[in-house]
N, C-alpha and C positions, 0 to 999 in steps of 0.2 A: 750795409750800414753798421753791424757789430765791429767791420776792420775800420772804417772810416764813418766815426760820428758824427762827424762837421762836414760832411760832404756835401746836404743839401735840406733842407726843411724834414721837418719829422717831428711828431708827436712822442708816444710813449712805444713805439715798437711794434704795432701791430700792422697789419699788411696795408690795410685799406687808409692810415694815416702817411705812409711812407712817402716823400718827393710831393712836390707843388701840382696842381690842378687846374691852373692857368698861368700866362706870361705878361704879364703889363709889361706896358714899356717902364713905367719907371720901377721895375720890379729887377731889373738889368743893372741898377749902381749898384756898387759894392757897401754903399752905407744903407742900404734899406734893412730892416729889420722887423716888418711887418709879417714876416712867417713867421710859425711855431718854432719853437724846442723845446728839447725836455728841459724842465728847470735846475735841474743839478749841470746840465750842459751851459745852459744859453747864462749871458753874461750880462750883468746889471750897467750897460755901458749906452748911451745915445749915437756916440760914434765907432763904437767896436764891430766889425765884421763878423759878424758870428759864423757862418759856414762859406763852401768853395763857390758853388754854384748853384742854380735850381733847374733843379731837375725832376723829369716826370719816369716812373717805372712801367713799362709794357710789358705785361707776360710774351715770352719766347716761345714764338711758333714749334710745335714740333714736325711739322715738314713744311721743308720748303715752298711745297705749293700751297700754302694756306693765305687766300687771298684778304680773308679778314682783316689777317695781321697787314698787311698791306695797305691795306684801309683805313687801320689802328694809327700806322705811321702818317697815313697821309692827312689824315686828320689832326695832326699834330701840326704838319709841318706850312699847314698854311694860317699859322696863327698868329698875330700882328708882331712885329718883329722878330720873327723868327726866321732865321737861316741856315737852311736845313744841309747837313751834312752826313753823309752815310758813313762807319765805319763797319766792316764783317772780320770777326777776327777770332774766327773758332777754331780748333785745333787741328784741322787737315786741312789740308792746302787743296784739295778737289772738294769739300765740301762748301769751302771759303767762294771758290770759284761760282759752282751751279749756284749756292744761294746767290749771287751778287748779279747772274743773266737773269735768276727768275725775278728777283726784286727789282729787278731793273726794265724787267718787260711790264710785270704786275703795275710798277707805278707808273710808267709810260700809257698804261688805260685807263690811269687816274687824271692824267692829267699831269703829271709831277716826271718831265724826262731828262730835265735838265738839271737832277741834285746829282753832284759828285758823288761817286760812292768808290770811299778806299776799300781797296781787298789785300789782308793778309799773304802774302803769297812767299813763306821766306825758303821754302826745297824744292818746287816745280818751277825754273825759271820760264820752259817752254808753257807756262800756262798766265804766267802775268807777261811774255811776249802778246800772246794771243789777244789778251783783254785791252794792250797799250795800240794793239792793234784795229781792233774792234770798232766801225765806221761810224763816226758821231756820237760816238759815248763819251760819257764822264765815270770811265775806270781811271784808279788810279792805285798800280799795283806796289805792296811795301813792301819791306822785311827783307830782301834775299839776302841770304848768307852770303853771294861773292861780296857783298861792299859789305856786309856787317862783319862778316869774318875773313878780311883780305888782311894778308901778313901787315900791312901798314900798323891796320885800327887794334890786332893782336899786340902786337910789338909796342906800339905807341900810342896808345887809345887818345883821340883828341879830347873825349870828356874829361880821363885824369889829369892832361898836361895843363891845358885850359882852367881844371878848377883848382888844380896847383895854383897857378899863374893868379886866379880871382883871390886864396886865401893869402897870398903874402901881399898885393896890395892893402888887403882889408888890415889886417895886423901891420903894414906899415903906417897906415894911415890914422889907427886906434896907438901905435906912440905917438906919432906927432904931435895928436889932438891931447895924448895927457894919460888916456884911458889906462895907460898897461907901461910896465917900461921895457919888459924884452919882448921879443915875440914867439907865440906857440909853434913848434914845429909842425908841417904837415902830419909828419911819420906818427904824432903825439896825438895830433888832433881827435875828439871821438866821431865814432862811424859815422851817427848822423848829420854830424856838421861837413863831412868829407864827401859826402852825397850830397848833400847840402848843394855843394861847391860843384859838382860835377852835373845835378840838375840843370844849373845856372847857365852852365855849359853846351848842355845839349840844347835849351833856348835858344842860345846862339844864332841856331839857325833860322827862328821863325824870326825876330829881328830882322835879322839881314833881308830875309825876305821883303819885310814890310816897305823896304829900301830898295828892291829891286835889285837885292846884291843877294851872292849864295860863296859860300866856303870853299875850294878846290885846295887838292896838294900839288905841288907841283915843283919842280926843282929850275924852274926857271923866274928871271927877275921879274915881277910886278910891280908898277908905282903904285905902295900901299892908300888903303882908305884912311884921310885922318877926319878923327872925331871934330876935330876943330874946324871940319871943312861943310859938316854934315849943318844944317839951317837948325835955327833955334829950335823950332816949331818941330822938328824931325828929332832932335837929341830929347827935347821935354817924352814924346812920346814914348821913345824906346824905353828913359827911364820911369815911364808910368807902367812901360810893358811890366817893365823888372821887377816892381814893385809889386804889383799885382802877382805877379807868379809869385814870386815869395811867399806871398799872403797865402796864395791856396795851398802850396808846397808846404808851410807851417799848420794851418786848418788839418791837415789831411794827415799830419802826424802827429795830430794831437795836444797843438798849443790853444794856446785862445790868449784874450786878452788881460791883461794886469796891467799895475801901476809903474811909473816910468820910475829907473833906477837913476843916483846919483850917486854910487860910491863902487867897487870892484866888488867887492861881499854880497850888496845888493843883485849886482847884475849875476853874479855866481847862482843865487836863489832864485831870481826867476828861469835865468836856465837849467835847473833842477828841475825846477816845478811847470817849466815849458810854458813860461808868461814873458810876454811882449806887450810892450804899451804903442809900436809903431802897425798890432794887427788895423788899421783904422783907412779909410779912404785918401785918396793923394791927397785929398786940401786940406785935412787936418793934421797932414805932416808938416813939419817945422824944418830945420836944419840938418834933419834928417834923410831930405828930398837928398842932400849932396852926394850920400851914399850910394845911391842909383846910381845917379850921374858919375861918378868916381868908374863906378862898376861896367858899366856899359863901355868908357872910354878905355878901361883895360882891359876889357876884353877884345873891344876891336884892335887894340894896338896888337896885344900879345897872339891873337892868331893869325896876324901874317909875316910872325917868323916861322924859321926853321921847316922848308920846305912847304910853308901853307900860304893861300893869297886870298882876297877877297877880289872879286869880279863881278859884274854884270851879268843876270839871268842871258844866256844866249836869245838871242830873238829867232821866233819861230817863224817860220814865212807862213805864208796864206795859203 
């Protein structure tokens, strides 16, 4: 909480105030505001999003066979709208492992055998074989260095080309509109806005998901996906996706909400001071919705050139 203030409900700092203590369902929009914060934090706004998420803290077992904690979790996980997903992402890859079969057996006596549980696994590939192996489980092993560190992603990393590709739409799009009259170069641009752009990027991929499509390289022709093909009802979503990430992606670095700018000077001061008047739920956005939209549609176009396609999840047989 001292790196990330806005990450989720909190009081004054002390242990027993930290993260939320139950989940309503209407506790799930992005405009609720009924948790705490500290008041030099939290923002005098009816529709500002004040933090990323809500979240509960569980003390971290220290060995893995501590069934308690087990119990801790599984008590959590059956709590009205809740949809429980496991991630294990400790720093050795055999410890990633045993915890993820014993937590996996542990909740299997709870009753809880069907939660997905990702396991770190990015330098023993023979051990996230083993678990992708593993007969009616829901492992789902991450990380490995061949695809994170394969000469392509080195050489040509899809995050920088892609958020290349998002910044000079944005900066085409802000002269059009009036905003600016030349535009910022990448090479110029500051660090955090060039993450920014490359955040966006790595998205990418849970989008295309949500579509039932996935990213591939490949040096042969594919009829690309075009956004204008994609149904109303499927483009509003992606760019509610967008929107949303944004929103947490800024919380989480430190912005929060201010007043909307109308002049170049203005907007320079709030990005000094890391104030945004669009931190706010989708239906209180205005003309601002377009930028979503703008962004999602350049991003599908722009990643399937230059040896990249977008395709169809293979279908898995029975």
């Amino acid at each position: 909480m001292s790196r990330f203030a806005r990450f989720t409900s909190w009081t004054d700092g002390e242990k027993e105030n930290l993260g939320v203590d139950s989940f309503p369902a209407e506790a799930d929009a992005w405009g609720w505001n009924k948790y705490p914060l500290p008041d030099e934090l939290k923002v005098d706004s009816p529709t500002a999003i004040q933090y990323a998420c809500n979240a509960s803290f569980v003390e971290l077992s220290a060995r893995r066979s501590d069934e308690r904690f087990a119990m801790r979790l599984a008590k959590l996980f059956v709590a009205d709208g809740v949809k429980p997903v496991i991630f294990i992402c400790g720093q050795q890859d055999r410890d990633n492992f045993d915890m993820a079969v014993q937590l996996r057996d542990q909740l299997a006596c709870l009753g809880q055998a069907d939660i997905p549980i990702f396991v770190w696994l990015p330098h023993q590939p023979a051990l996230a074989e083993t678990l992708s192996r593993t007969k009616d489980s829901k492992f789902v092993p991450f990380g490995e260095c061949r695809s994170a560190a394969s000469y392509e992603e080195i050489t040509a990393p899809v995050r920088d080309w892609i958020g290349e590709k998002i910044h000079d739409d944005y900066e085409q799009q802000a002269i059009k509109a009036g905003h600016r009259q030349t535009k910022e170069p990448w090479s110029e641009l500051r660090d955090d806005f060039r993450e920014s752009n490359r955040v966006a990027a790595d998205h990418l991929i849970i989008k295309l998901a949500t579509l039932g499509l996935q990213l591939r390289r490949t040096i042969e022709f594919v009829i690309p996906v075009e956004f204008d093909k994609i149904t109303k009802s499927q483009a509003q979503l992606l760019a509610e996706m967008e929107h949303y990430r944004w929103v947490a992606e800024r919380l989480l670095a430190g912005w929060r909400f201010g007043p909307e700018t109308h002049t170049p000077d203005e907007s320079k001061r709030n990005k000094r001071l890391k104030q945004s008047h669009n931190l706010v739920p989708w239906d209180c956005l205005g003309e601002d919705r377009r930028k979503d939209f703008d962004q999602v549609k350049t991003v599908l176009r722009e990643c399937q050139k230059d040896r990249f396609c977008v395709e169809q999840f293979p279908r898995v047989e029975a």
